[in-house]
The first five atom37 places (N, CA, C, CB, O) and aatype in JSON, in Angstrom:
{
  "aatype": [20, 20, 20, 20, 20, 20, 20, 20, 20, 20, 20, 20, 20, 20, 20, 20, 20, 20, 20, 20, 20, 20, 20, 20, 20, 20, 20, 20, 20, 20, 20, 20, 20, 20, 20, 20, 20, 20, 20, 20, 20, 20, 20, 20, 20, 20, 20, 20, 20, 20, 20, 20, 20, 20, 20, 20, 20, 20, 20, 20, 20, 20, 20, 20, 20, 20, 20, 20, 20],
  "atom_mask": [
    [1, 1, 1, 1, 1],
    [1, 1, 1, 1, 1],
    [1, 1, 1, 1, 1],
    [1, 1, 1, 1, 1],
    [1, 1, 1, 1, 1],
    [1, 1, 1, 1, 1],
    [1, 1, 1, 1, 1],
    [1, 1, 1, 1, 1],
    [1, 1, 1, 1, 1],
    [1, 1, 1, 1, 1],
    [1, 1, 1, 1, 1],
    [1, 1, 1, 1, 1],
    [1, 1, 1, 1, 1],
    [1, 1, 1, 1, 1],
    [1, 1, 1, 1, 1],
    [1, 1, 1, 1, 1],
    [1, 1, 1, 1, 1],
    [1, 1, 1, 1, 1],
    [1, 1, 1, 1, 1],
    [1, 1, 1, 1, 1],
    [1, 1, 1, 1, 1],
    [1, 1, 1, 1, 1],
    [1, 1, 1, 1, 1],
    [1, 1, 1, 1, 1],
    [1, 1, 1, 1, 1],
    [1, 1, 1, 1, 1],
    [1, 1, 1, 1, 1],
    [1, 1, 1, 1, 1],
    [1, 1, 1, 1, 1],
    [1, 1, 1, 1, 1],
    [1, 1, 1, 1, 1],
    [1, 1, 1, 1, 1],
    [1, 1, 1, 1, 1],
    [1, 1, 1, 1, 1],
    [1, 1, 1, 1, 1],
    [1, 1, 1, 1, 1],
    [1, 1, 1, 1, 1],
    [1, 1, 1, 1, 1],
    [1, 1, 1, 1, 1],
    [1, 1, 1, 1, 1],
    [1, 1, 1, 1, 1],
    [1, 1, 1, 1, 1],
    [1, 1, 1, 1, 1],
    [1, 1, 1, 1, 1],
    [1, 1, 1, 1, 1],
    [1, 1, 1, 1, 1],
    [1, 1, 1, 1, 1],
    [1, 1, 1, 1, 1],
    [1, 1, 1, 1, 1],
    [1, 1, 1, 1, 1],
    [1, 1, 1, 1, 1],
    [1, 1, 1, 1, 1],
    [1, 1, 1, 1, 1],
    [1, 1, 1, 1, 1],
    [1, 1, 1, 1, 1],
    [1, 1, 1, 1, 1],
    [1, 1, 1, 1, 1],
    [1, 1, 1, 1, 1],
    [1, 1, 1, 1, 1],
    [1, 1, 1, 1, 1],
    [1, 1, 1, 1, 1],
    [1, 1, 1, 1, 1],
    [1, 1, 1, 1, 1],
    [1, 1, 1, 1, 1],
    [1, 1, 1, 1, 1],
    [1, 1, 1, 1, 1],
    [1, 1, 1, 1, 1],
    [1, 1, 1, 1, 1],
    [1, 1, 1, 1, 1]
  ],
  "atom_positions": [
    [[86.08, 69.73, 142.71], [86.15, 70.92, 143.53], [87.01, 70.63, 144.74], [84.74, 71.39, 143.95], [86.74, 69.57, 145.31]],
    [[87.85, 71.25, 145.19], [89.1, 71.52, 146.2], [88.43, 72.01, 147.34], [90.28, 72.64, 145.71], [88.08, 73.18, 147.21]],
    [[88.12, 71.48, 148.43], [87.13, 72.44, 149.44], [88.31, 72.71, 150.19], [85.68, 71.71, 150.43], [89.34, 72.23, 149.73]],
    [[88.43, 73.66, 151.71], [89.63, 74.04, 152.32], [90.3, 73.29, 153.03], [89.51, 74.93, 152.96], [91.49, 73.52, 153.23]],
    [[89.64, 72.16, 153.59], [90.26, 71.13, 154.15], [90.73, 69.45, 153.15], [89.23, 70.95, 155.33], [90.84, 68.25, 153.38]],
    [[90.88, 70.52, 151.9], [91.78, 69.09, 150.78], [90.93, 68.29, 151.01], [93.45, 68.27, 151.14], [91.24, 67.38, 151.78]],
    [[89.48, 68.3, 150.38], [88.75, 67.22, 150.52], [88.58, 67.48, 149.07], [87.53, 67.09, 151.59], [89.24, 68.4, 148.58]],
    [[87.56, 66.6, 148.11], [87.47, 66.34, 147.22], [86.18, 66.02, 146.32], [88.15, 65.75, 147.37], [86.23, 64.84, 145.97]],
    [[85.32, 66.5, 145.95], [84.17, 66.14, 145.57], [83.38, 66.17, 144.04], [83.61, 66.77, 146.36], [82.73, 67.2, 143.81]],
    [[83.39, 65.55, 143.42], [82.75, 66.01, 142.14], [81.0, 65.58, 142.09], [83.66, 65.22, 140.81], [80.54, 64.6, 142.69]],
    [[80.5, 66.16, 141.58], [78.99, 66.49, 141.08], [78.82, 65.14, 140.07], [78.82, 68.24, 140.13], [77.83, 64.42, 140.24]],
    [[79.56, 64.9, 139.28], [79.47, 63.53, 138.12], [79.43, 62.75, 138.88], [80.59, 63.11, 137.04], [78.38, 62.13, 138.73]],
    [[80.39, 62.11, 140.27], [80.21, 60.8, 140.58], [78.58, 60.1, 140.92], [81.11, 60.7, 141.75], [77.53, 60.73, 140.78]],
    [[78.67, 58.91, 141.3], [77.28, 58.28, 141.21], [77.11, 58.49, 142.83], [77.16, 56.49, 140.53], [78.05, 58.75, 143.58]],
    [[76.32, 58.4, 143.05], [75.09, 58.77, 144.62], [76.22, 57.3, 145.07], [72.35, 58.42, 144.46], [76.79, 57.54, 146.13]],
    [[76.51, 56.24, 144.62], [77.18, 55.1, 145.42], [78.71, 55.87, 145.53], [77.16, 53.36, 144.49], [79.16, 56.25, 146.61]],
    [[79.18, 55.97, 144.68], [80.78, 56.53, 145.11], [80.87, 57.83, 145.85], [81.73, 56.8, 143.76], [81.82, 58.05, 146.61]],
    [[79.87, 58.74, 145.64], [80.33, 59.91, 146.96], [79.74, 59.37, 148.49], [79.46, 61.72, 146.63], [80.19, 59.8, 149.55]],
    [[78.83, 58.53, 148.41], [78.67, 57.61, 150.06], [79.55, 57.0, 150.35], [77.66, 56.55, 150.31], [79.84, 56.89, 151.54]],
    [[80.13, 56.51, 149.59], [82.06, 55.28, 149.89], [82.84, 56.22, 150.21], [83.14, 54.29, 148.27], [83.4, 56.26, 151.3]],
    [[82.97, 57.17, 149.23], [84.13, 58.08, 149.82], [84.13, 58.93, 150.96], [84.47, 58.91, 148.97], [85.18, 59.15, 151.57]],
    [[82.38, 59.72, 151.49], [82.19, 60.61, 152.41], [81.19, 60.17, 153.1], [82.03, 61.81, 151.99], [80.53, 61.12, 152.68]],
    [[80.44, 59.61, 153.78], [79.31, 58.72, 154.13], [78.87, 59.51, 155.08], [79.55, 57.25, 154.56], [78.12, 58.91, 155.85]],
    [[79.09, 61.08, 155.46], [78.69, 61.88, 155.75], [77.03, 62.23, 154.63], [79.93, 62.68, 155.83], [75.85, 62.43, 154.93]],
    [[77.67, 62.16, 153.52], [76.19, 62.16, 152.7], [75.59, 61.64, 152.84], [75.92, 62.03, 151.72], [74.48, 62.17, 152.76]],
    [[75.6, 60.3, 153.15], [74.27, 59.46, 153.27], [72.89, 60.2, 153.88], [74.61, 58.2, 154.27], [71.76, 59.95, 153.47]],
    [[73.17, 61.04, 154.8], [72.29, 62.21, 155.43], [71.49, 63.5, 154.52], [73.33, 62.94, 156.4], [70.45, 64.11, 154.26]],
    [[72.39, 63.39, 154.38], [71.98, 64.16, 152.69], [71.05, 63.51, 151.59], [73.39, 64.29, 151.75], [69.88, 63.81, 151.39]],
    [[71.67, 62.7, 151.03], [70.94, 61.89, 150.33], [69.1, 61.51, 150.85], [71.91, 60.66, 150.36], [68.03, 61.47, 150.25]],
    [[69.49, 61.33, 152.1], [68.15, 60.67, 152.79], [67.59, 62.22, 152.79], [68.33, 59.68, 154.61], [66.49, 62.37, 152.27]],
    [[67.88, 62.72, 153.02], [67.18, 64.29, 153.4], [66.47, 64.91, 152.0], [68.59, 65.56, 153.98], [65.34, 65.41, 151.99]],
    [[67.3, 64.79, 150.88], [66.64, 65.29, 149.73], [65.62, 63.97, 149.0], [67.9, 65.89, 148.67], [65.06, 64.29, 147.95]],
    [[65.36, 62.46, 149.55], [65.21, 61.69, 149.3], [65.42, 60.74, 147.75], [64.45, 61.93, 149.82], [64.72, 60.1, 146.97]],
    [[66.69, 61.11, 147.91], [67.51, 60.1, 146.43], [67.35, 58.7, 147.14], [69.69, 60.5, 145.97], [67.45, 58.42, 148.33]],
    [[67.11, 58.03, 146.21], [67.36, 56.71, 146.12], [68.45, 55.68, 146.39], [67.16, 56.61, 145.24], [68.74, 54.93, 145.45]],
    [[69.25, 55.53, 147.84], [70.36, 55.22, 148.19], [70.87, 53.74, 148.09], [70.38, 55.67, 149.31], [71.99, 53.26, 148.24]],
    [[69.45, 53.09, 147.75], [69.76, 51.82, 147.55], [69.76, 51.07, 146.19], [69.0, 51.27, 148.31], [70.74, 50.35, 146.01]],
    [[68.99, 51.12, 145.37], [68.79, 50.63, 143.86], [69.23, 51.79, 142.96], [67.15, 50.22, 143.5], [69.81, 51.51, 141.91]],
    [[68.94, 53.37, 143.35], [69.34, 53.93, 142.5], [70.58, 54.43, 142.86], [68.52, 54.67, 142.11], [70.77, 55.64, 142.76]],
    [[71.6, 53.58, 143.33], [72.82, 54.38, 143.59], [73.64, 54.39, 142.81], [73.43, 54.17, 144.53], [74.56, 55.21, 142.88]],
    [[73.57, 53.55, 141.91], [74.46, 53.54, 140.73], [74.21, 54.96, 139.53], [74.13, 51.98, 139.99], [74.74, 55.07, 138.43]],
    [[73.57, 55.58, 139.96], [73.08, 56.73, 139.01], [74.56, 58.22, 139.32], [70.98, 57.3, 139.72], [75.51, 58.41, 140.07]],
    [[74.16, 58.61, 138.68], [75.17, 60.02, 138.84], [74.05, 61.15, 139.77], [75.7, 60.86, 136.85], [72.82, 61.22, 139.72]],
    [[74.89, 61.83, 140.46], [73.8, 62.65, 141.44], [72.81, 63.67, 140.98], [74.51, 63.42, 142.44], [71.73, 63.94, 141.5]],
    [[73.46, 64.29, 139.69], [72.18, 64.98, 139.22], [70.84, 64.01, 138.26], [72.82, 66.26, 138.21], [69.66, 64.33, 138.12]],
    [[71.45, 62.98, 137.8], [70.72, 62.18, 137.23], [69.45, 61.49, 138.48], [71.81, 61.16, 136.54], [68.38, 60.97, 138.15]],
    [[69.94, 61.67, 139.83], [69.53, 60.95, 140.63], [68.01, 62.0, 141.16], [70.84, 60.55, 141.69], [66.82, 61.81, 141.39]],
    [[68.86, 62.99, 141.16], [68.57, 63.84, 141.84], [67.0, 64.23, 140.39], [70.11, 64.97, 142.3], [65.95, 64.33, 141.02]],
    [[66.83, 64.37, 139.29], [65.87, 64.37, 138.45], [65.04, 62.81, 138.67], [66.53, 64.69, 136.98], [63.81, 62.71, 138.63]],
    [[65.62, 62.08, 138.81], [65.04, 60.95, 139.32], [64.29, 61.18, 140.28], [65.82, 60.08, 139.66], [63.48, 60.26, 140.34]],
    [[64.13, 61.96, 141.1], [63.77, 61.61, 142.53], [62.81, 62.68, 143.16], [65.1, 61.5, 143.41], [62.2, 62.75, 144.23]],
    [[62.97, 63.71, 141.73], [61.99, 64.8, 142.01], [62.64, 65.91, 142.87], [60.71, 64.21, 142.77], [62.0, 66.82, 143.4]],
    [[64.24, 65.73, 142.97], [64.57, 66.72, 143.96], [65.62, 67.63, 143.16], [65.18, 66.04, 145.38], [66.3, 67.33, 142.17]],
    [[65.53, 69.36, 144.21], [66.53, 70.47, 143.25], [68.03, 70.04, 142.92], [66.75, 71.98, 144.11], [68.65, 70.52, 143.87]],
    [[68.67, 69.6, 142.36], [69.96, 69.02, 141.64], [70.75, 70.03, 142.54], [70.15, 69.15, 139.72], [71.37, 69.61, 143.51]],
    [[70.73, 71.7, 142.15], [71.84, 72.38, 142.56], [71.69, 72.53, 143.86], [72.07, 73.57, 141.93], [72.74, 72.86, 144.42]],
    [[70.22, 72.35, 144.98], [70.21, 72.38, 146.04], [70.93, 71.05, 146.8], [68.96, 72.67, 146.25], [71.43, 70.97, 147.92]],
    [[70.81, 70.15, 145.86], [71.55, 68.72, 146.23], [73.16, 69.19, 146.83], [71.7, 67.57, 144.56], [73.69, 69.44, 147.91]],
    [[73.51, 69.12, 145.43], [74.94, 69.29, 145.05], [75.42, 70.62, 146.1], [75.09, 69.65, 143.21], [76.44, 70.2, 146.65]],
    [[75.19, 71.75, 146.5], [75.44, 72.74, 147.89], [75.48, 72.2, 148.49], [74.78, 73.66, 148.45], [76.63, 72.19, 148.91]],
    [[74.41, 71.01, 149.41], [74.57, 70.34, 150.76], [75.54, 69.18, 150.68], [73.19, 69.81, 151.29], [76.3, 68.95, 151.62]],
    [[75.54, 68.58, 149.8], [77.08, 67.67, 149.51], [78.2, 68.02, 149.95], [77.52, 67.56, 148.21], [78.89, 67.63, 150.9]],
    [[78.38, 69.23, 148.74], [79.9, 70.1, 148.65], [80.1, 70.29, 150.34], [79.77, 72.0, 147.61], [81.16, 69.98, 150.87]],
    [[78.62, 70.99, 151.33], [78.74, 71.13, 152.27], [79.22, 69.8, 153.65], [77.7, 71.76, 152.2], [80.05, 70.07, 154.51]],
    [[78.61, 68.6, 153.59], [78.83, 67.61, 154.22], [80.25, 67.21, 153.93], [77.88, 66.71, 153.97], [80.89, 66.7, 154.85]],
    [[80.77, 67.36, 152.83], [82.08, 66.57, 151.76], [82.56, 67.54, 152.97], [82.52, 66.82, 149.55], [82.26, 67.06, 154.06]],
    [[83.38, 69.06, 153.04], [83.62, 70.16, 153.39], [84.07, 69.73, 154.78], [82.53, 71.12, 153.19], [85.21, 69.65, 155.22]],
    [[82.23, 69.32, 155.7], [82.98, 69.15, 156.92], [83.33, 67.74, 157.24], [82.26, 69.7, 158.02], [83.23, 67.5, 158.45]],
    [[83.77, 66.56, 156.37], [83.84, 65.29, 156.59], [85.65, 65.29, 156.93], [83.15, 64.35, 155.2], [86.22, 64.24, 157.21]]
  ]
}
């Protein structure tokens, strides 16, 4: 996804590569409580069923943090 300020974000990457690339999420992550340390190697909706938390509510506040990073 293309946000307006040419940033870049996909939903497939793992909870570890969208924190490397935008580490604005990390806030995110902690907020929906994914697993930032052992389970980061997971993909975010995978993480995000992992963890007991809403996937598409995930993935909005991402797109959103990615957006203003």
């Amino acid at each position: 996804m293309t946000t307006d300020n040419n940033t870049y974000f996909d939903p497939a990457w793992t909870v570890n590569e969208t924190m490397a690339r935008y580490p604005a999420t990390i806030a995110v992550f902690n907020k929906f409580g994914i697993d930032t340390c052992c389970g980061s190697g997971s993909p975010i909706r995978e993480a995000a069923f992992r963890d007991d938390a809403d996937a598409d509510l995930l993935v909005d506040a991402l797109r959103v943090a990615v957006a203003r990073s």
